[in-house]
N, C-alpha and C positions, 0 to 999 in steps of 0.2 A: 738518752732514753729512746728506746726501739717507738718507729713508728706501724702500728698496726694497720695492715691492709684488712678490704672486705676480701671473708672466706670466700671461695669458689663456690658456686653454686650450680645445683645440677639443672639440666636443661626445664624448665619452666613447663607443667602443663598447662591444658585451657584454665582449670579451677583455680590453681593456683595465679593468673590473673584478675581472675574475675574478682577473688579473695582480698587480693591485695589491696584492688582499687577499691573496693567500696570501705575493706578495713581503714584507709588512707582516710577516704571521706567521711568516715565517722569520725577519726581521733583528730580530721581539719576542724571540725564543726558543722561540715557542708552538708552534714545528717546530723539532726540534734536529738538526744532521747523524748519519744512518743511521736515522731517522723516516721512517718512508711518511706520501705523502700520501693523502687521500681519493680514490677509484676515479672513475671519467671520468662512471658513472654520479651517484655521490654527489652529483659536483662542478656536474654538471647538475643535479640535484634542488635543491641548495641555491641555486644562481645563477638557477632558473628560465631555464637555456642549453638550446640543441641540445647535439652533440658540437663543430660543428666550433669556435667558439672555447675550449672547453675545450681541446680540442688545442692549438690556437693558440697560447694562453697558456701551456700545458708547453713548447709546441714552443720559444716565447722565453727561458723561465726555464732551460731548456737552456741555449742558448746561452749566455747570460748566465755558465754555471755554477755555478748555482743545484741544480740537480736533474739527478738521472741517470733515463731513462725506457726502455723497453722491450716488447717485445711479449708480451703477456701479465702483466706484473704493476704494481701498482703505481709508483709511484714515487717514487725515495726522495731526501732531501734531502740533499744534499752540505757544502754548508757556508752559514754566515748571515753571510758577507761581502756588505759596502751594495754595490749598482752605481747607478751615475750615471744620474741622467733626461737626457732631447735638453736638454731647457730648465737644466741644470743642468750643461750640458759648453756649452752656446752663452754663456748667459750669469754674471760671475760674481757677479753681484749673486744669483742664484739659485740657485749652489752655498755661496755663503755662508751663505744665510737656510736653506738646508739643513744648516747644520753649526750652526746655531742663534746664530750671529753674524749682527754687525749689517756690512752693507754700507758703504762709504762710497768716496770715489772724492775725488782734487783735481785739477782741469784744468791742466794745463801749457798748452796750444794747443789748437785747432779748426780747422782752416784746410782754404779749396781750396787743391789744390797740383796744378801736374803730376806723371803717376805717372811713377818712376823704371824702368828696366827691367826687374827683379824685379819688384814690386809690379803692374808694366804683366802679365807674365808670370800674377801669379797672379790679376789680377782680370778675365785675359781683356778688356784693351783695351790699344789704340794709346801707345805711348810717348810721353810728352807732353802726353797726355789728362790733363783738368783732372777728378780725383779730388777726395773729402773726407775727409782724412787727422786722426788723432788723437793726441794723447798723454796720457797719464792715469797719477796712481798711484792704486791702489786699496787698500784699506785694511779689514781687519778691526775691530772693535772700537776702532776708531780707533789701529790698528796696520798698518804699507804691509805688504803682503802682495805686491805685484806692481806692474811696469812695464805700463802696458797699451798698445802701440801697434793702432792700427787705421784700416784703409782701406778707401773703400768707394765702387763704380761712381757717379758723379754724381747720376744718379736716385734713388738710396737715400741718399745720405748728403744729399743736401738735408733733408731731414726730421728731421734735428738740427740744421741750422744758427743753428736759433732756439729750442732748444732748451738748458736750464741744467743744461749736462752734467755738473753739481758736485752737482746734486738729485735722481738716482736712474741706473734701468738705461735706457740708449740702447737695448737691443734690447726690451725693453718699448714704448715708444714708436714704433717700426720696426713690431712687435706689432702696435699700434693702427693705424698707417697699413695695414694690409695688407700689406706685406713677408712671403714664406709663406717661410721656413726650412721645409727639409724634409731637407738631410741636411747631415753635418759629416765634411769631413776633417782629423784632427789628427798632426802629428809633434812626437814630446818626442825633445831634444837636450839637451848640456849643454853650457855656453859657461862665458868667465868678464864678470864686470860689468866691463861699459864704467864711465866715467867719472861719464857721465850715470847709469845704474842706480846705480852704488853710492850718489851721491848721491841719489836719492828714495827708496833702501830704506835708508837710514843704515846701509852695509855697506863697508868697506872695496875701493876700486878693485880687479880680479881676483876677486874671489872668485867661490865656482864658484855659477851658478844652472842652473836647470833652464828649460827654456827651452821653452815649447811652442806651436807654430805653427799656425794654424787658418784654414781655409777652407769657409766655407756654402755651400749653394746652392738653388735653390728646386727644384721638383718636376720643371720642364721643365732641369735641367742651369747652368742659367745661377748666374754667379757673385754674388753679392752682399756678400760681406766677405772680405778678408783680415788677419788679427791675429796678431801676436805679443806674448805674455806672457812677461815673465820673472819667473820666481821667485827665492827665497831657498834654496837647494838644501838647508840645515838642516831646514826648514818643511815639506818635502813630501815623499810617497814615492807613488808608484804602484801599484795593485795589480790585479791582471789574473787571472779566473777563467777556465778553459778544461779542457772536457772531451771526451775521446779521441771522433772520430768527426763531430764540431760545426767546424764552421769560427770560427776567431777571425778578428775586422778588424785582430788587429794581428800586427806582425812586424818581425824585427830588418832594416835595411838600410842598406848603407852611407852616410854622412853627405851631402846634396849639399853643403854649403857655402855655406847664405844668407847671404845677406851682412846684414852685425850692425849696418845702420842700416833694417832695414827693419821693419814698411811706411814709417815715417817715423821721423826723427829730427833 
């Protein structure tokens, strides 16, 4: 079983440390919810920051719903539930080694294939168009954790084709090519396991998984992967911070109805 390194990361701004450490101190307990945190000034003094990525970094832990902020006072800490990194919702080699498990993955196929017309739909090309489609179980602790299908516009999937996709994270290696992920759309459904799923997650045929559907893309809009995962619907639960005033990215909407051999199968 491949062991997963951490992704490359890109050079670190001020906010993004200010972020990290106080996010750190929250989910240590070192801030407990209804704790204030240190004043915009403090937080400058200690970080050697101006204001504005101090703000910054409130302004995201906000969202997050991590902290509630105001004008004129401190602000106080909400609760010490983890939220997920980009690099930890993109790949699961690095949501794994975030839960302090070991990665591991078995290749079922690698193949070019013509995209089908969903698949064609969500990687933004021609039906017909010769993609590089995946299938994978992935595996905790050397326990299947999930179905991993994944599909990806020709110019980017070439860069695994010689690649020993049994020995660690493909989007690490995408990483290293220059591939710039820069945002992710995802939809969680519930289905039940196909044939195929029950067999790689050693689950009985129907049972219900959780099913979550994902689409990258880089900075300029364009598409670069479409995947779907399925899980073990026992294994997982969701959990979503959100506070009054903050916009969340998620929201309940009606099912479209992909179809349950996609990207590939």
């Amino acid at each position: 079983m491949g062991q997963a390194a951490t992704m490359p990361r890109k050079t670190s701004q001020r906010y993004e440390t200010i972020i990290t450490h106080i996010r750190a101190a929250i989910q240590d307990g070192t801030y407990r919810p209804g704790d204030e945190l240190p004043s915009e000034a403090e937080l400058c003094q200690q970080f050697d920051s101006s204001r504005g990525p101090v703000r910054q970094a409130m302004s995201l832990l906000r969202t997050e719903g991590l902290i509630s902020t105001g004008r004129g006072r401190r602000s106080t800490v909400l609760t010490t539930a983890a939220t997920g990194t980009f690099d930890s919702i993109l790949s699961i080699s690095e949501w794994l080694v975030s839960l302090g498990k070991e990665p591991g993955q078995r290749t079922e196929w690698i193949a070019r294939r013509p995209a089908d017309e969903i698949t064609a739909q969500h990687l933004k090309v021609t039906e017909g168009e010769k993609v590089v489609s995946m299938l994978r179980l992935r595996l905790a602790d050397d326990e299947p954790i999930a179905v991993e299908r994944i599909a990806f516009p020709a110019e980017i999937g070439q860069h695994i084709l010689d690649f020993d996709t049994d020995s660690g994270s493909i989007h690490r290696v995408l990483l290293d090519k220059g591939v710039d992920f820069e945002s992710i759309t995802r939809t969680v459904s519930a289905m039940l396991a196909t044939d195929e799923d029950a067999r790689l997650l050693g689950i009985a045929p129907g049972s219900p998984l959780l099913r979550l559907g994902l689409v990258a893309s880089d900075k300029q809009g364009h598409i670069l992967e479409f995947a779907d995962y399925r899980y073990n619907a026992e294994d997982l639960a969701m959990h979503l911070n959100s506070v009054r005033g903050t916009p969340t990215p998620a929201w309940l909407a009606p099912h479209e109805g992909v179809s349950d051999d996609l990207p590939a199968s």
